[in-house]
C-alpha positions as CSV (number, residue, x, y, z in Angstrom):
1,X,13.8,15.2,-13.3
2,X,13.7,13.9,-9.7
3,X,11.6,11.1,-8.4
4,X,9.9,10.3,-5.2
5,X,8.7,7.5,-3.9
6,X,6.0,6.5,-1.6
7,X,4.4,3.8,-0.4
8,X,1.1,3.1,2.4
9,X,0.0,0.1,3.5
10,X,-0.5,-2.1,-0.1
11,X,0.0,0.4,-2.7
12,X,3.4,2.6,-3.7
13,X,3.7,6.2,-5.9
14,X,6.0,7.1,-7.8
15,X,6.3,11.0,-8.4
16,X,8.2,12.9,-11.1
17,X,9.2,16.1,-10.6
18,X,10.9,19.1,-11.8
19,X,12.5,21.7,-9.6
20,X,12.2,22.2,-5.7
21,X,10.0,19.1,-4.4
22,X,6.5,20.9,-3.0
23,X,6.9,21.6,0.7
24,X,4.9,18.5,2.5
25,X,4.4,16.8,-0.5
26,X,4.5,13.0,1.4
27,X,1.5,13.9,3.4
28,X,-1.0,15.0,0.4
29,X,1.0,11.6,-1.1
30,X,0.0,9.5,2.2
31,X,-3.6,11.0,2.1
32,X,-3.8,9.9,-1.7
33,X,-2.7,6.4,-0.8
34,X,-5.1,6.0,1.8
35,X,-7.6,7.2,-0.2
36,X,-6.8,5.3,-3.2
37,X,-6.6,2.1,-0.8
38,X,-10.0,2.9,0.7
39,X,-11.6,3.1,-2.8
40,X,-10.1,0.1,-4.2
41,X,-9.7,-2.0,-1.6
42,X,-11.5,-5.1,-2.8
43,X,-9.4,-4.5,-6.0
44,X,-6.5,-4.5,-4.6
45,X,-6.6,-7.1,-2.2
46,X,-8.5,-9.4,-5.1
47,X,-7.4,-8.4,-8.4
48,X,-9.1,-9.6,-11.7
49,X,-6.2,-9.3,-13.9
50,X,-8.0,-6.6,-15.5
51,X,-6.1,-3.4,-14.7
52,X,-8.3,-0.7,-16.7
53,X,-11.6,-2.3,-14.9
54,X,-10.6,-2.9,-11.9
55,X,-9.0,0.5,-11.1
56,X,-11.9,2.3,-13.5
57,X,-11.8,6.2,-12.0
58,X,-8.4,6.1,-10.5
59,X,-7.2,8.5,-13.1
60,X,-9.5,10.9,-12.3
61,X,-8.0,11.3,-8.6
62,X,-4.1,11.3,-10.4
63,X,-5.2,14.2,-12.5
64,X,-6.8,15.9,-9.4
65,X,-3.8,15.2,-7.1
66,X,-1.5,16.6,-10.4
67,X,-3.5,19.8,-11.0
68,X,-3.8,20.7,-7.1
69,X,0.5,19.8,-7.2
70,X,1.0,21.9,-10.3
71,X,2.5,25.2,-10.9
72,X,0.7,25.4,-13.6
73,X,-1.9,26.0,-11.4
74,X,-2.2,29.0,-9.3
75,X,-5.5,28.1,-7.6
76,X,-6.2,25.5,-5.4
77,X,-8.3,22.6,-6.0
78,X,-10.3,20.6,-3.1
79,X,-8.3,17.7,-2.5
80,X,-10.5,15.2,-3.3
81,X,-8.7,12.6,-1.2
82,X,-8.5,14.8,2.1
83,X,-12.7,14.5,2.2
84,X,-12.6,10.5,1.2
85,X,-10.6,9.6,4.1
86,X,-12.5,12.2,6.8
87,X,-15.8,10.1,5.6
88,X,-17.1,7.9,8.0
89,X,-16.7,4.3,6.5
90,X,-20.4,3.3,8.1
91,X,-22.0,5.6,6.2
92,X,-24.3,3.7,3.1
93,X,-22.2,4.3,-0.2
């Protein structure tokens, strides 16, 4: 197994991989991160102590970034991330 590492502004990814790394694979990473920052920003900048509430969801966008990453996967996914950080950060939530 191979790993890679990552990091954006606050927040690092560690990826472990078999084979060939994925062609581009730090820029779907760096979206991720951004989007994972933009998210959880109060979170991260103020943390409770509680992991599991704090980052409540955050598996969800792993498992999406995974399956979109796998092989196991022939099809492509919408990446999830791509379309958080394209919002426009005015707009009511």
């Amino acid at each position: 197994h191979m790993v890679l590492v990552c990091k954006s502004a606050k927040i690092y990814a560690a990826i472990v991989y078999e084979g060939d790394i994925p062609r581009d694979i730090e820029v779907s990473i760096g979206e991720f991160l951004r989007a994972v920052e933009k998210v959880y920003q109060k979170r991260i900048s103020e943390p409770t102590g509680d992991i599991e509430a704090d980052f409540a969801g955050v598996g969800l966008l792993i498992k999406a970034f995974v399956k979109e990453h796998s092989r196991k996967w022939s099809h492509r996914t919408q990446r999830i991330w791509a379309s958080m950080n394209n919002q426009d950060s005015s707009a009511p939530k």
